[in-house]
C-alpha positions as YAML, in Angstrom:
chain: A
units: angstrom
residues:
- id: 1
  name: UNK
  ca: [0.00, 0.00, 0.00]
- id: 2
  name: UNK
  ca: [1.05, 3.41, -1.12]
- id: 3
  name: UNK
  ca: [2.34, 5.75, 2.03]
- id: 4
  name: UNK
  ca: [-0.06, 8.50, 2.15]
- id: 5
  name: UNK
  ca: [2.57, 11.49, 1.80]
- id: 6
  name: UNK
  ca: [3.41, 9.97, -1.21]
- id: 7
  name: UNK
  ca: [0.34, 8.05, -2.87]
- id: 8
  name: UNK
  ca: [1.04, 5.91, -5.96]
- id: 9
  name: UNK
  ca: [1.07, 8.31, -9.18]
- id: 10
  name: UNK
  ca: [2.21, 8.10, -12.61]
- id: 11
  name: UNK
  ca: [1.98, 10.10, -15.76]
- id: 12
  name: UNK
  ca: [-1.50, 9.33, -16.87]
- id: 13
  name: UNK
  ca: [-3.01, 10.84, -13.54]
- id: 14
  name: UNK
  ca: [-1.73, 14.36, -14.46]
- id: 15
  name: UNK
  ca: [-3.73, 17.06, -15.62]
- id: 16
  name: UNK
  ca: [-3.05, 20.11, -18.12]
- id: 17
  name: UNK
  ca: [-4.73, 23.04, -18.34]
- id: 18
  name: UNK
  ca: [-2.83, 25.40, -21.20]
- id: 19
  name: UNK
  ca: [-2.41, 29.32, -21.67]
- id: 20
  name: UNK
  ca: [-1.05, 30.55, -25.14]
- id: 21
  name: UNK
  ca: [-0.40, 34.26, -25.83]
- id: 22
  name: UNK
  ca: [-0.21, 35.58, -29.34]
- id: 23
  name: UNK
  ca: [-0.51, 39.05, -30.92]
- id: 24
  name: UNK
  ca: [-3.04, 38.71, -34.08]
- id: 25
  name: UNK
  ca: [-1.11, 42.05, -36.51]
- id: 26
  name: UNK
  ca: [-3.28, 44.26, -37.86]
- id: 27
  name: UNK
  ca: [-6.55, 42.41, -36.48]
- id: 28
  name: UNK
  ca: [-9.24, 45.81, -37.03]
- id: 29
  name: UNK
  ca: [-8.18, 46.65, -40.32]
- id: 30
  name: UNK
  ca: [-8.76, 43.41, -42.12]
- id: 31
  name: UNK
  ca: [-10.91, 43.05, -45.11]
- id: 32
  name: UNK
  ca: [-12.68, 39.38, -44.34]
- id: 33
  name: UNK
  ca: [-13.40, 40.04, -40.67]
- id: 34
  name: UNK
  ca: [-15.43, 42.90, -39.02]
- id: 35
  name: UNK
  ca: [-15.58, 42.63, -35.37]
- id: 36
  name: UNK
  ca: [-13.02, 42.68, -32.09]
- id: 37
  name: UNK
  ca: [-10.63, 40.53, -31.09]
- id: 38
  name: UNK
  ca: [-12.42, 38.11, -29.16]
- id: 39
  name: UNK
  ca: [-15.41, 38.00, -31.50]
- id: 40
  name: UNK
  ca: [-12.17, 36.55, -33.77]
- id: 41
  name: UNK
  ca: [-10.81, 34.01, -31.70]
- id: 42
  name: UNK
  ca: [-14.63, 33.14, -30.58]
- id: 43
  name: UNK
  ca: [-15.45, 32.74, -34.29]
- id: 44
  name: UNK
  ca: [-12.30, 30.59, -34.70]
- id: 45
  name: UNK
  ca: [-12.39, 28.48, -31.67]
- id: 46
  name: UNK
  ca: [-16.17, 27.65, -31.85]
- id: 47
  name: UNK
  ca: [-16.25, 23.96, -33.56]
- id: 48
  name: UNK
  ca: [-13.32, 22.83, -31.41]
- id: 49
  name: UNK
  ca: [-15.09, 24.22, -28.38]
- id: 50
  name: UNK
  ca: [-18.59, 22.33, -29.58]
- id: 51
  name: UNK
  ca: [-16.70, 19.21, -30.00]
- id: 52
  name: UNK
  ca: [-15.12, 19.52, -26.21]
- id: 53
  name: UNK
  ca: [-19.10, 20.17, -25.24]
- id: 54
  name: UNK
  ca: [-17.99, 22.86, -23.77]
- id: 55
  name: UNK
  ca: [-17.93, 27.25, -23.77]
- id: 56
  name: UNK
  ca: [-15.64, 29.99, -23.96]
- id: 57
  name: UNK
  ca: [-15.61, 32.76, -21.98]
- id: 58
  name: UNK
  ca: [-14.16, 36.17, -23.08]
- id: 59
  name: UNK
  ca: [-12.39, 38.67, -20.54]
- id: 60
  name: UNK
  ca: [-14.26, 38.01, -17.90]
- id: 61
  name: UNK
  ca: [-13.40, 36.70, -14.15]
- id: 62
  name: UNK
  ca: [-14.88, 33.10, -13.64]
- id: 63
  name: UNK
  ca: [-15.26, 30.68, -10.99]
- id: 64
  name: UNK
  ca: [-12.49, 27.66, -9.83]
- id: 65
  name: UNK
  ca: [-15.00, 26.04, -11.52]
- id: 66
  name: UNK
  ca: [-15.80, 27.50, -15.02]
- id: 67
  name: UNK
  ca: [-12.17, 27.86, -15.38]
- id: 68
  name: UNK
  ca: [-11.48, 24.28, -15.33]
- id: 69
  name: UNK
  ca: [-14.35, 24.07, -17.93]
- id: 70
  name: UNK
  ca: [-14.34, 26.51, -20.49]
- id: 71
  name: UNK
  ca: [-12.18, 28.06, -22.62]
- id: 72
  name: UNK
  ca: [-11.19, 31.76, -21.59]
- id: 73
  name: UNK
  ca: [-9.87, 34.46, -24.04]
- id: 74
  name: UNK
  ca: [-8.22, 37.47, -22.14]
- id: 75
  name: UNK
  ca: [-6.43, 41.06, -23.15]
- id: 76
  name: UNK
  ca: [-2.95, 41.00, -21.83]
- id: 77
  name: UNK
  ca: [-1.43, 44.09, -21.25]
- id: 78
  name: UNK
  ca: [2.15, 42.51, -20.67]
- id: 79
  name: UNK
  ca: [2.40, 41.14, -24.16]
- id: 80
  name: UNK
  ca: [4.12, 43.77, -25.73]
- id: 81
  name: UNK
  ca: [3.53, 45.13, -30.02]
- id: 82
  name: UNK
  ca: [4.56, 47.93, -32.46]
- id: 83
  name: UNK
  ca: [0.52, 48.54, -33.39]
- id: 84
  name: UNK
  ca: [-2.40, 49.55, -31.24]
- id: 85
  name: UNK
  ca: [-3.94, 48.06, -34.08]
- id: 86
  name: UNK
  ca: [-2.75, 44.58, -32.95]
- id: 87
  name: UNK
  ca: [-4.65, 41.92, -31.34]
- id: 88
  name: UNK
  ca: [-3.09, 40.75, -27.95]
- id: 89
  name: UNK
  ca: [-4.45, 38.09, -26.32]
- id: 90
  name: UNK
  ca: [-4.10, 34.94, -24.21]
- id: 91
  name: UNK
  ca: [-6.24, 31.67, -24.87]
- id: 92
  name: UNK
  ca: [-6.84, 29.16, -21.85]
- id: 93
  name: UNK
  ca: [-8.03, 26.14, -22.35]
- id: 94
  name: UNK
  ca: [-10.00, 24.04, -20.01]
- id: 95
  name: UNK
  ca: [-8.30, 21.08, -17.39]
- id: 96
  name: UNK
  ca: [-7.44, 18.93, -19.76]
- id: 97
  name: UNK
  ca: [-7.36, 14.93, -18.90]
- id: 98
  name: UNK
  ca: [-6.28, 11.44, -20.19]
- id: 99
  name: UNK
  ca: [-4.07, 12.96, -22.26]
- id: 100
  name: UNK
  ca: [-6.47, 15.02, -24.26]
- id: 101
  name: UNK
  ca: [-3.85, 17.48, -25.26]
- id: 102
  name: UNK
  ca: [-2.63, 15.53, -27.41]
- id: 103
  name: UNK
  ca: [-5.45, 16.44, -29.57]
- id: 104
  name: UNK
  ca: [-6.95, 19.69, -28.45]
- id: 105
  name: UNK
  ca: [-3.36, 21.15, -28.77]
- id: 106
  name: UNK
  ca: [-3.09, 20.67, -32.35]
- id: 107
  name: UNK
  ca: [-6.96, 21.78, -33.38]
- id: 108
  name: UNK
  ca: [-6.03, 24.93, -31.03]
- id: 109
  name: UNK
  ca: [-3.22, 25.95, -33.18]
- id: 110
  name: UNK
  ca: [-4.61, 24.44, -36.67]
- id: 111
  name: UNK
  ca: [-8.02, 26.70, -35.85]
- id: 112
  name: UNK
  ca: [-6.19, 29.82, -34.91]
- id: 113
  name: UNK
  ca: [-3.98, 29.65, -38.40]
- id: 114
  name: UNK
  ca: [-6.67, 28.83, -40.71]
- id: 115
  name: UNK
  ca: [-9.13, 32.47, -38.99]
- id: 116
  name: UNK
  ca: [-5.78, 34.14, -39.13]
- id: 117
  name: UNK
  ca: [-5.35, 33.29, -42.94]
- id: 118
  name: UNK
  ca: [-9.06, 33.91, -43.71]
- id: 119
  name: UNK
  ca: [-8.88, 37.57, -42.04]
- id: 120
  name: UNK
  ca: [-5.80, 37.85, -44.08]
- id: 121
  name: UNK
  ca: [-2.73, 37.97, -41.36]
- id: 122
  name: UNK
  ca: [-1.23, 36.05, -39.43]
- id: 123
  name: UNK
  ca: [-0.24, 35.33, -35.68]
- id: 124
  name: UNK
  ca: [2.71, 36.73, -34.06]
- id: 125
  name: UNK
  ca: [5.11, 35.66, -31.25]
- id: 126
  name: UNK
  ca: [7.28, 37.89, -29.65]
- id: 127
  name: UNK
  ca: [9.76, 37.80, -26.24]
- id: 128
  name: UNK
  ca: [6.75, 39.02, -24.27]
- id: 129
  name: UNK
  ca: [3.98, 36.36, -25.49]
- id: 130
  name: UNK
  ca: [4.20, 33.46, -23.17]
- id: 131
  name: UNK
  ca: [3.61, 29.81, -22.68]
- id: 132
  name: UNK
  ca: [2.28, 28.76, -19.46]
- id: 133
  name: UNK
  ca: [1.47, 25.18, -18.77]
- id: 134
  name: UNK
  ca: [-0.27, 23.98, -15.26]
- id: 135
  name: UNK
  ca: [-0.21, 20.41, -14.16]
- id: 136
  name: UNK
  ca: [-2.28, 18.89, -11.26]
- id: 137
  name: UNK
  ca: [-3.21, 15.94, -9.82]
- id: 138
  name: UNK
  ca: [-6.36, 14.24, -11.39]
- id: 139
  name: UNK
  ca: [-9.17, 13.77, -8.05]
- id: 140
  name: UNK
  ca: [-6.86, 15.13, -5.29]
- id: 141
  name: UNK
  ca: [-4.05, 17.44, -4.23]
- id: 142
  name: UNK
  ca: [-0.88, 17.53, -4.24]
- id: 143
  name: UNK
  ca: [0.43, 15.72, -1.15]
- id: 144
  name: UNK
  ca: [2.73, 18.41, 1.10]
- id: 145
  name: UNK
  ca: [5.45, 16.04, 0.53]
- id: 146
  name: UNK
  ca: [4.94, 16.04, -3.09]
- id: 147
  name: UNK
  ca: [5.38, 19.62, -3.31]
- id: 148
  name: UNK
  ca: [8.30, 19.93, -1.14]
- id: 149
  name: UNK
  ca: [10.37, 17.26, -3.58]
- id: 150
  name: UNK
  ca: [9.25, 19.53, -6.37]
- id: 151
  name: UNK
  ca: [10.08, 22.84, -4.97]
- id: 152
  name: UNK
  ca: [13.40, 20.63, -4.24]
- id: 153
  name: UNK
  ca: [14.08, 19.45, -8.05]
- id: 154
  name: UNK
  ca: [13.26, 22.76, -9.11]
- id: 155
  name: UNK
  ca: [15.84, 24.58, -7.50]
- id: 156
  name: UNK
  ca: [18.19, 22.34, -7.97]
- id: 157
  name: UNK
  ca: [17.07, 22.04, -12.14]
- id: 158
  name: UNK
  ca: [15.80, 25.35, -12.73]
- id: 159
  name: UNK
  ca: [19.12, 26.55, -14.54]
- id: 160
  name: UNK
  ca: [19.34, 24.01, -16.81]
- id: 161
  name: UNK
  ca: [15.35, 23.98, -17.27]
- id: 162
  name: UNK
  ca: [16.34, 26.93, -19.38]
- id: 163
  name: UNK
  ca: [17.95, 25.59, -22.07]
- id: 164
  name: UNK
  ca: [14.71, 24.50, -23.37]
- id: 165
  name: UNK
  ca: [13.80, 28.10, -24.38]
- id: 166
  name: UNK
  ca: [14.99, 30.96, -26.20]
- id: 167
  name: UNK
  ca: [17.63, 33.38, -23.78]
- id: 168
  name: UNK
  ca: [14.97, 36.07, -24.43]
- id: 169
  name: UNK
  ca: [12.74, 34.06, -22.41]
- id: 170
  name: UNK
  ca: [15.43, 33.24, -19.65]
- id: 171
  name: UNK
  ca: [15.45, 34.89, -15.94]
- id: 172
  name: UNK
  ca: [17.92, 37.72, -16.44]
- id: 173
  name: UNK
  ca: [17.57, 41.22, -16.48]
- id: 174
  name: UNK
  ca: [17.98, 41.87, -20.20]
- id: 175
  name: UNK
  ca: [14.49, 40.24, -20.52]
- id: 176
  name: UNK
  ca: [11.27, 42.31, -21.11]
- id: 177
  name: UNK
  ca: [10.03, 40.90, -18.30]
- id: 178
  name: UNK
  ca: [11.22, 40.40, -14.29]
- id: 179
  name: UNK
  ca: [10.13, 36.88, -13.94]
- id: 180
  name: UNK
  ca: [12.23, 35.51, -11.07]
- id: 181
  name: UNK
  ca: [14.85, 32.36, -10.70]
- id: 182
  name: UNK
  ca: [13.34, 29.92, -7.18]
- id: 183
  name: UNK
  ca: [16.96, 30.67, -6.11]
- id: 184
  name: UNK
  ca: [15.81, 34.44, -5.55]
- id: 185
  name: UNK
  ca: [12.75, 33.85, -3.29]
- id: 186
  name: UNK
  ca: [13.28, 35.76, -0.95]
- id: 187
  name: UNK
  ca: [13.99, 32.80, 1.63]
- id: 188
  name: UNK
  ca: [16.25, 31.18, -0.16]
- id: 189
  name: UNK
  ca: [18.59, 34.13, -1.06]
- id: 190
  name: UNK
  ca: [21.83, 33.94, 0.38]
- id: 191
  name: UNK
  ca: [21.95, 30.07, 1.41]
- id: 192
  name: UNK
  ca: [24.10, 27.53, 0.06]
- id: 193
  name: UNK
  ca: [22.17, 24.54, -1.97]
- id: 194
  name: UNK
  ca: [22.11, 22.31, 0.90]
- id: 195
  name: UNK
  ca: [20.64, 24.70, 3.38]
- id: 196
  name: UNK
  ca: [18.22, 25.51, 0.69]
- id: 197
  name: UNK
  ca: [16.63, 22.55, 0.28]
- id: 198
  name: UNK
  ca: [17.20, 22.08, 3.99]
- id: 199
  name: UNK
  ca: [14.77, 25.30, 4.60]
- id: 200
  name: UNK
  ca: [12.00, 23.76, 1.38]
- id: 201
  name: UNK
  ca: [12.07, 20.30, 4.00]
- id: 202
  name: UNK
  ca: [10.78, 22.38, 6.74]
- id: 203
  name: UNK
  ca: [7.66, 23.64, 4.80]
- id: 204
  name: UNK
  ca: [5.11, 22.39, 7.26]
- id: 205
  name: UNK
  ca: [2.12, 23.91, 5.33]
- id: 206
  name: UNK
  ca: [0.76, 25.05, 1.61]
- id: 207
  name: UNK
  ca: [1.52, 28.82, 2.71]
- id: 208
  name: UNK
  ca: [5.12, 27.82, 3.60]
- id: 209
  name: UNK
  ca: [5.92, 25.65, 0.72]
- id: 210
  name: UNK
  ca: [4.52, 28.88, -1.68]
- id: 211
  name: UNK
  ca: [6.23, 31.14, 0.10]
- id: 212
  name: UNK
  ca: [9.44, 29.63, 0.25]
- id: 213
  name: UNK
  ca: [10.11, 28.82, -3.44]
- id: 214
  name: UNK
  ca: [7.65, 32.03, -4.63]
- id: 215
  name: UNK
  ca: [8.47, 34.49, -2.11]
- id: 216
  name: UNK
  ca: [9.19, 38.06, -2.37]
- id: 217
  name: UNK
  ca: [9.11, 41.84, -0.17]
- id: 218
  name: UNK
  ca: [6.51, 44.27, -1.39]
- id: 219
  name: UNK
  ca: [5.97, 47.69, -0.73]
- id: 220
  name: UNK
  ca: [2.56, 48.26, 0.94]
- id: 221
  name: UNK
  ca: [1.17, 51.85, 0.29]
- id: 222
  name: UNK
  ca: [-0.65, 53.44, 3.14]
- id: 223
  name: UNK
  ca: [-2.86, 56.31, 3.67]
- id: 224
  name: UNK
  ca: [-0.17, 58.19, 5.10]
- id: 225
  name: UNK
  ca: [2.21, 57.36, 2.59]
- id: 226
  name: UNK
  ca: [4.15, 54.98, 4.21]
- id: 227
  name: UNK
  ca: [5.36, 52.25, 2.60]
- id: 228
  name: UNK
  ca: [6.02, 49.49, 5.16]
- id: 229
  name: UNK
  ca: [7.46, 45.80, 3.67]
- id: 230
  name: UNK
  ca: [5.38, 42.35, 4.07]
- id: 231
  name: UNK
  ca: [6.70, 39.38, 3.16]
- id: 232
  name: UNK
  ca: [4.49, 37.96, 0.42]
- id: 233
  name: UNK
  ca: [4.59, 35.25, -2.38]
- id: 234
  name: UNK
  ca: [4.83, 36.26, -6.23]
- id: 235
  name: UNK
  ca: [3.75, 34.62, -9.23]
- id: 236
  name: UNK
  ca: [6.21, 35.79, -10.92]
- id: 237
  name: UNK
  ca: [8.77, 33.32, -10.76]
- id: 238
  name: UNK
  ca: [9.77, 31.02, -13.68]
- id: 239
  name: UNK
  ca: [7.60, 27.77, -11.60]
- id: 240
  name: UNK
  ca: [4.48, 29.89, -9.66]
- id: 241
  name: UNK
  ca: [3.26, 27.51, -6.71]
- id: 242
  name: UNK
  ca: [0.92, 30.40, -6.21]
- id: 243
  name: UNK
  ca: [-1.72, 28.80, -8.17]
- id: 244
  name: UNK
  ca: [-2.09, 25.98, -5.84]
- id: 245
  name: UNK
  ca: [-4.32, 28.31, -3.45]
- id: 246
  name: UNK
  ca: [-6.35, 29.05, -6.75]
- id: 247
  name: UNK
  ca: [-6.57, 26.12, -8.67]
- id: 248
  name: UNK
  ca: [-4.29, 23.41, -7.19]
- id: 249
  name: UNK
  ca: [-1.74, 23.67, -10.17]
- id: 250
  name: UNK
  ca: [1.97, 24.65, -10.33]
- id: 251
  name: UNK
  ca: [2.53, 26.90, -13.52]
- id: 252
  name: UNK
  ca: [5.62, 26.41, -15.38]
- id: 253
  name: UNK
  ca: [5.94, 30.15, -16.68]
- id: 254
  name: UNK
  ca: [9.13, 30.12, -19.09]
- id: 255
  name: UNK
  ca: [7.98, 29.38, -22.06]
- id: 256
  name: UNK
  ca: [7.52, 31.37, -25.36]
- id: 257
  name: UNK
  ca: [4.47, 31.78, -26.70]
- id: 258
  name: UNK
  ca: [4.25, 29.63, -30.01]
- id: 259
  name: UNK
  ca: [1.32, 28.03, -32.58]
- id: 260
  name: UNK
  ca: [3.62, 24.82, -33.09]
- id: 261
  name: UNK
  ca: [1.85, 22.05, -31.76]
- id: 262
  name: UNK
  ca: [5.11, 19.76, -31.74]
- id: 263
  name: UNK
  ca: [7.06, 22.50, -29.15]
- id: 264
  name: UNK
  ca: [3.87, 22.85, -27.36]
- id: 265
  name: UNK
  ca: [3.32, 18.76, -26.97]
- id: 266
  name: UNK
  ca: [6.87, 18.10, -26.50]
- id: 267
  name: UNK
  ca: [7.12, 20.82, -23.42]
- id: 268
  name: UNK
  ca: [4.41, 18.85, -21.68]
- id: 269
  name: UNK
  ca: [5.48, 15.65, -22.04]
- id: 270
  name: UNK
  ca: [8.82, 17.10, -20.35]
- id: 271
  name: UNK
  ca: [6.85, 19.10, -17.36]
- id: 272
  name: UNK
  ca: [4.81, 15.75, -16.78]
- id: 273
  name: UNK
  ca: [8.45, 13.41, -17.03]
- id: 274
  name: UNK
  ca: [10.10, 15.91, -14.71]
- id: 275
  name: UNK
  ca: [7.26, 16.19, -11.99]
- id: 276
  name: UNK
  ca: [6.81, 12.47, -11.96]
- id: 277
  name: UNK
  ca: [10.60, 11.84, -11.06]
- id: 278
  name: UNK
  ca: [10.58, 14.72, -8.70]
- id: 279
  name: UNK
  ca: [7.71, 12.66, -6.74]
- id: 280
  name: UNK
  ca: [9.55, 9.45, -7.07]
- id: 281
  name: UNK
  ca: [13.23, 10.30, -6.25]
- id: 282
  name: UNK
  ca: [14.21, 10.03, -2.23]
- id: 283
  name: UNK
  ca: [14.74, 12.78, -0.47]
- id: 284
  name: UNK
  ca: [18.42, 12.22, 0.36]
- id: 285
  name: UNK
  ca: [19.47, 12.10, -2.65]
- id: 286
  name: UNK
  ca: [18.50, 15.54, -3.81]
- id: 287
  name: UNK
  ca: [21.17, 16.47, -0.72]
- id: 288
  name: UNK
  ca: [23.78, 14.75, -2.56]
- id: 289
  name: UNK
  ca: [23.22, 16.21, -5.94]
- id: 290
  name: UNK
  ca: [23.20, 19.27, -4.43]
- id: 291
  name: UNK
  ca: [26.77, 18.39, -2.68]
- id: 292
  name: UNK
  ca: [28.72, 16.00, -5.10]
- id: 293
  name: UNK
  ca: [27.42, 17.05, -8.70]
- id: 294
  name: UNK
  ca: [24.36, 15.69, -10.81]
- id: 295
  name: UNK
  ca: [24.95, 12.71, -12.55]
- id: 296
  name: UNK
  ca: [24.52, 11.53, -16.32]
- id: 297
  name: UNK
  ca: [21.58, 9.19, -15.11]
- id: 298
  name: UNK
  ca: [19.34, 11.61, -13.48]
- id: 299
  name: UNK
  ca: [19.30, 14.67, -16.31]
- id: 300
  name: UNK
  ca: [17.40, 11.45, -18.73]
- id: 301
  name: UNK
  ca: [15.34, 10.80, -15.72]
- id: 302
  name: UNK
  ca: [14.45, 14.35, -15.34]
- id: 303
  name: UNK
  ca: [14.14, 15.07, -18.87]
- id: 304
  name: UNK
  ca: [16.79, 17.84, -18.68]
- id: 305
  name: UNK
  ca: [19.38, 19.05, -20.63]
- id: 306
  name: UNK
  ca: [22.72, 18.42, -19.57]
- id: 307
  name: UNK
  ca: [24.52, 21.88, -19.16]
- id: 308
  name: UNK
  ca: [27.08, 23.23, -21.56]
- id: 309
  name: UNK
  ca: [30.35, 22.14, -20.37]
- id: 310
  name: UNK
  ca: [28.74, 19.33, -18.66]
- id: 311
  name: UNK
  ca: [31.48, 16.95, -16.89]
- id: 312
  name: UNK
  ca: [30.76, 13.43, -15.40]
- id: 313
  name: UNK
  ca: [30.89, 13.40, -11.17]
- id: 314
  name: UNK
  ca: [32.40, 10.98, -9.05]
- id: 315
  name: UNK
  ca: [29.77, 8.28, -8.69]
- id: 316
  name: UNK
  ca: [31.31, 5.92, -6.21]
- id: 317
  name: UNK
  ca: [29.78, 6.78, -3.17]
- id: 318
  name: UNK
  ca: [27.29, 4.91, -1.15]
- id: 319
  name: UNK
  ca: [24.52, 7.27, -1.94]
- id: 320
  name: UNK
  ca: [25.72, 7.79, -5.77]
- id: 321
  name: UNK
  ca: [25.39, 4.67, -7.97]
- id: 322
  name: UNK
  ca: [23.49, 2.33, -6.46]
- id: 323
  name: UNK
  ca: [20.86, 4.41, -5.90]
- id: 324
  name: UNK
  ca: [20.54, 6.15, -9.12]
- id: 325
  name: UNK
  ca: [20.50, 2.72, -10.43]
- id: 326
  name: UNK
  ca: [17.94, 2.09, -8.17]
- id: 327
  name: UNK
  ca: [16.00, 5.31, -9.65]
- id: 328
  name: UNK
  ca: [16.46, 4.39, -13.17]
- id: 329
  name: UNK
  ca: [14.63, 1.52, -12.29]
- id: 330
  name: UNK
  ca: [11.49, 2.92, -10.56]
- id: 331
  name: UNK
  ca: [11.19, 5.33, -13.20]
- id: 332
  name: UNK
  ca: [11.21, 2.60, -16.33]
- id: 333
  name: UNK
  ca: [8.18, 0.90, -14.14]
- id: 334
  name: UNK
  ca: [5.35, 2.57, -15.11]
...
């Protein structure tokens, strides 16, 4: 019987719920279409949507519930474009289970194209249109102790989790945006690795575990015009665990925004790879990664890219081999 911090799991018990920003050029002036921008993506995503028996709702705030169940098309003021003209939006698509992105993903994209072509443009990605993909846990929670070994395999991955998208999309202040590295919450700044993960062990609740991999100071603005700090939790961070208080999900936030279904598939298939062996690896041995090096084994367990530079550590220590051996095995078992 399955322990109950960490209750059996394995990639088919995921779910993926999908937001895609785009900028549609030129959207008002078109010849073939005369309406707004969501009357456009409405119009285009309306068969898919029938098929899915299910709605779309445009720029308006919905319940935990509606968004789990309808599509939602949103103005985004972050996404950035040389045209007031331009369309800028964000499509999110509803939970998505048993692997149904697999499907939806590609009629998304395919549907989007083909209005695009018929209004006579085309979409448009830029640095500041995003990818954001949320996994959950089909019928329950995350377990606490789930979340603390990903909040653990995060910091220690996040680095090379970034060379899976372009450097304009990377944490660094040449970006158009300030989304955050887990190694600058605020809690974790200034420890080594192994007191990090030390501190994400001692996460005793959801508030603690968000706080500690998501956390930030903000400037509170008072009547007076003080400006006194509070310790608070950001979703702006690369992996947002702030979304667990609204939806149960953690929102992998790095991505660029893109209509190719193949980059769009393939990123899920590596979020869902790398959470599963984040719930499945021992705790101790995230401690010894963090100490002795990561070895070969673990980055094809992970799904990550080995670094550039990448050299080989010294495996022959009683927590190195055997037990990544011992990994590799519980992670071909599905």
């Amino acid at each position: 019987m399955a322990p109950i911090d960490f209750p059996s799991i394995n990639s088919n018990q995921f779910t993926i719920g999908i937001e895609i920003e785009m900028i549609i050029p030129y959207l008002v002036r078109q010849r073939h279409f005369r309406g707004d921008r969501f009357e456009f993506v409405s119009q285009a995503l309306r068969t898919l949507a029938d098929d899915m028996k299910t709605g779309i709702d445009i720029n308006e705030l919905v319940t935990r519930r509606e968004a789990f169940n309808l599509f939602q098309v949103k103005t985004d003021d972050s996404i950035e474009s040389e045209h007031s003209s331009d369309g800028r939006i964000e499509i999110a698509t509803p939970i998505l289970r048993n692997k149904a992105w697999d499907w939806v993903v590609p009629r998304v994209c395919d549907s989007m194209r083909c209005a695009a072509q018929f209004a006579g443009t085309q979409l448009s990605f830029n640095a500041t249109t995003g990818l954001h993909v949320h996994i959950a846990v089909a019928d329950r929670s995350f377990t606490l102790a789930e979340l603390r070994r990903i909040s653990k395999a995060l910091f220690i991955f996040e680095r090379h989790m970034s060379h899976f998208h372009p450097k304009s999309r990377r944490c660094t202040e040449l970006g158009p945006f300030r989304m955050k590295l887990c190694h600058d919450s605020r809690p974790l700044v200034g420890l080594s690795d192994e007191e990090a993960l030390s501190l994400i062990d001692k996460g005793t609740n959801l508030e603690e575990i968000i706080y500690n991999v998501n956390g930030i100071v903000a400037a509170l603005a008072m009547a007076d015009g003080e400006k006194p700090c509070e310790n608070i939790p950001s979703r702006y961070f690369k992996y947002n665990f702030t979304t667990l208080n609204t939806y149960g999900t953690i929102e992998f936030r790095e991505a660029i925004g893109t209509d190719d279904e193949s980059y769009i598939l393939n990123w899920i298939r590596t979020i869902i790879k790398f959470v599963t062996a984040a719930i499945k690896t021992s705790d101790h041995l995230f401690v010894e990664w963090a100490r002795n090096g990561i070895p070969p084994v673990v980055y094809s367990v992970f799904g990550v890219p080995r670094p550039p530079g990448y050299k080989r550590p010294n495996e022959h220590n009683e927590t190195g081999l055997p037990a990544l051996r011992t990994l590799a095995r519980r992670h071909r078992r599905k």
